[in-house]
N, CA, C and O of each residue as an XYZ file, in Angstrom:
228
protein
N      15.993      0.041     14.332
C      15.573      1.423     14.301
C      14.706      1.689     15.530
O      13.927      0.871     16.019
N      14.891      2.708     15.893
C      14.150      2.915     17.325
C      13.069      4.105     17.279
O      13.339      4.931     16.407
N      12.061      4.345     17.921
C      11.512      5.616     17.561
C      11.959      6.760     17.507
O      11.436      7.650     16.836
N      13.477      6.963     18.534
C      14.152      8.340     18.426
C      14.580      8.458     16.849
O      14.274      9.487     16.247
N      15.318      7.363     16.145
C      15.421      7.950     14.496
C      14.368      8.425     13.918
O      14.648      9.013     12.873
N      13.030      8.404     14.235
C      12.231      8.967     13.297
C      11.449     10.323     13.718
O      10.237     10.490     13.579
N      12.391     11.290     14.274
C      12.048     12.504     14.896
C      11.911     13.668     13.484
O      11.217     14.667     13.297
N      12.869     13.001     12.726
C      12.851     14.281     11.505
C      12.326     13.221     10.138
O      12.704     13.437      8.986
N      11.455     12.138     10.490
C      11.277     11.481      9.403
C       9.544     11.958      9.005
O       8.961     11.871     10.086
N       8.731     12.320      8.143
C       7.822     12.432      7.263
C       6.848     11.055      7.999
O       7.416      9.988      8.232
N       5.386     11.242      8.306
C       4.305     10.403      8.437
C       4.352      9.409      7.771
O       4.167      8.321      8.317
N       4.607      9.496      6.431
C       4.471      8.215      5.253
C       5.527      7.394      5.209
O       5.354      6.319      4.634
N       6.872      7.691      5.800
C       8.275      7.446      6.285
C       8.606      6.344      7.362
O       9.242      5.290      7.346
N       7.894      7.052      8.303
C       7.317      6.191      9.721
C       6.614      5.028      9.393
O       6.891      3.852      9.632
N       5.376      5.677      8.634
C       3.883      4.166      8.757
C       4.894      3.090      7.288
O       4.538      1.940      7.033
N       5.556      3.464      6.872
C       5.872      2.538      5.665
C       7.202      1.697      6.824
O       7.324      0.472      6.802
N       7.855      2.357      7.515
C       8.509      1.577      8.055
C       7.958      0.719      9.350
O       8.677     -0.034     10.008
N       6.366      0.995      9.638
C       5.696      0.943     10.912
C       5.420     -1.135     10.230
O       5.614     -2.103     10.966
N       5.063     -1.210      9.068
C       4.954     -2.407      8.839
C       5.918     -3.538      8.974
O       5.477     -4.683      9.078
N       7.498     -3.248      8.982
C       8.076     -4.041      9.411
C       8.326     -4.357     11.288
O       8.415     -5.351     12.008
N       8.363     -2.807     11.471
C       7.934     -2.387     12.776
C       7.053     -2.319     13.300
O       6.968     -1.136     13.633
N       6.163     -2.883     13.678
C       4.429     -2.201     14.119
C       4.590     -0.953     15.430
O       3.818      0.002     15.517
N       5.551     -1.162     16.222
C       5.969     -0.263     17.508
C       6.275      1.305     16.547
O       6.180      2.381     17.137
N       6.540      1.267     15.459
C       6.697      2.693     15.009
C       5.462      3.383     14.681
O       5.435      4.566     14.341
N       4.441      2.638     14.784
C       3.002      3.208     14.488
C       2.983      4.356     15.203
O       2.989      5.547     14.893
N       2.953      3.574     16.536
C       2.833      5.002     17.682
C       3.683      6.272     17.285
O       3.218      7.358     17.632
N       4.661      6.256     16.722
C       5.203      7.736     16.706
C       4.135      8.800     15.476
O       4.182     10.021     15.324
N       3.493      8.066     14.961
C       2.398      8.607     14.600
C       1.569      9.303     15.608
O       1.553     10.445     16.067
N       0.762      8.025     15.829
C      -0.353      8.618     16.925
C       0.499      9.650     18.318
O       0.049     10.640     18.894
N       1.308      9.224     18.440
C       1.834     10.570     19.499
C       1.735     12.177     18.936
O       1.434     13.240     19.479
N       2.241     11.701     17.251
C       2.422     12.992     16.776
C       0.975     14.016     16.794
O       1.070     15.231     16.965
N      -0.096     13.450     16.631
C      -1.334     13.675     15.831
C      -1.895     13.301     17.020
O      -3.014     13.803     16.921
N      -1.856     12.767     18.043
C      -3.017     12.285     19.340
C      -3.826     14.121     19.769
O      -4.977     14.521     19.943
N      -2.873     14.568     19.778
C      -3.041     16.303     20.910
C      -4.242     16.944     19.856
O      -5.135     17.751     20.114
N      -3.893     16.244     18.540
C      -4.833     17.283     17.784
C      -5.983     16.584     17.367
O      -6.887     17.117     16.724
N      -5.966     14.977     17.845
C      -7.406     14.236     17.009
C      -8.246     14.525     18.837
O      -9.364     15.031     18.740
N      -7.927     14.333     19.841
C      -8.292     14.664     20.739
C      -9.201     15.721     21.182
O     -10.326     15.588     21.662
N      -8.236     17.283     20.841
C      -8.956     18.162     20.292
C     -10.516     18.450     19.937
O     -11.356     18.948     20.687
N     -10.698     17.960     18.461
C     -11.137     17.687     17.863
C     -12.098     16.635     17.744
O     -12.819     16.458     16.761
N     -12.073     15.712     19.136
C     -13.085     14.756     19.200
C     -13.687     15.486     20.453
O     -14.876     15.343     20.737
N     -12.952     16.172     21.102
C     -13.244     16.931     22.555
C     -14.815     17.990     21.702
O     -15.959     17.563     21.862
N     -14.637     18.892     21.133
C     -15.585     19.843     20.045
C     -16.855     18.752     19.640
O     -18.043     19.070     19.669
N     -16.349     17.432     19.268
C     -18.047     16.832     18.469
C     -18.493     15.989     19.626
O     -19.706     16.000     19.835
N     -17.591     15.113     20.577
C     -17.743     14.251     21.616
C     -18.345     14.549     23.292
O     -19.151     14.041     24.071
N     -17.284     15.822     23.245
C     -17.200     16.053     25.041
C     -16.216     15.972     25.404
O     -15.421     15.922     24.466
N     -15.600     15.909     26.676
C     -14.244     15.380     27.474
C     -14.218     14.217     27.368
O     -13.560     13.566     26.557
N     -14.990     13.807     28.241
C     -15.247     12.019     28.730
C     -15.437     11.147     27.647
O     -14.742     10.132     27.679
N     -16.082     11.262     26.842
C     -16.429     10.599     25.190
C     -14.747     10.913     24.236
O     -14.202     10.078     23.515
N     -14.429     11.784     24.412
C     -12.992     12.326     23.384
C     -12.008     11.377     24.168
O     -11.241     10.641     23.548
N     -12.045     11.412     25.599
C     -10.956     10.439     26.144
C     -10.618      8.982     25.940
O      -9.620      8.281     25.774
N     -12.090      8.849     26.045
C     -12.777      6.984     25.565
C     -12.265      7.044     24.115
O     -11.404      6.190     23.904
N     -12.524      7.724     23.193
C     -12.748      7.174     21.968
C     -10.891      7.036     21.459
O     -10.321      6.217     20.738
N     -10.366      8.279     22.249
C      -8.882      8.236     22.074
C      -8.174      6.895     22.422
O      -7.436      6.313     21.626
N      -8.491      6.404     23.815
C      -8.002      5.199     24.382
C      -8.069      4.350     23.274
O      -7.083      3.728     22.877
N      -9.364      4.276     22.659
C     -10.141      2.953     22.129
C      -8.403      2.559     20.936
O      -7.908      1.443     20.778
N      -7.926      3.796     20.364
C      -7.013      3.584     19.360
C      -5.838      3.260     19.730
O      -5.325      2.316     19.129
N      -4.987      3.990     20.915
C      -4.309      3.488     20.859
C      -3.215      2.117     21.345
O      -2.185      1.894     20.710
């Protein structure tokens, strides 16, 4: 399975198949990066939101 099959697959879909796969994790964090980023940008800063993003993935 490659990450392109899981374009129309559900979060819980992905991470349940991410355990046999660990490389499918990321199609998570790609999905959700733009918006935890965001959102760390508002409590963090730029420079702190960038770091803390790296740190995950």
């Amino acid at each position: 399975m490659t990450r392109d099959d899981t374009d129309t697959d559900d979060d819980a879909s992905v991470i349940a198949r991410s355990r046999a796969q660990p490389s499918l994790f990321a199609v998570t964090f790609d999905r959700h990066s733009r918006h935890i980023h965001r959102y760390l940008v508002r409590r963090l800063g730029p420079t702190s939101a960038d770091d803390v993003l790296a740190d995950t993935s």
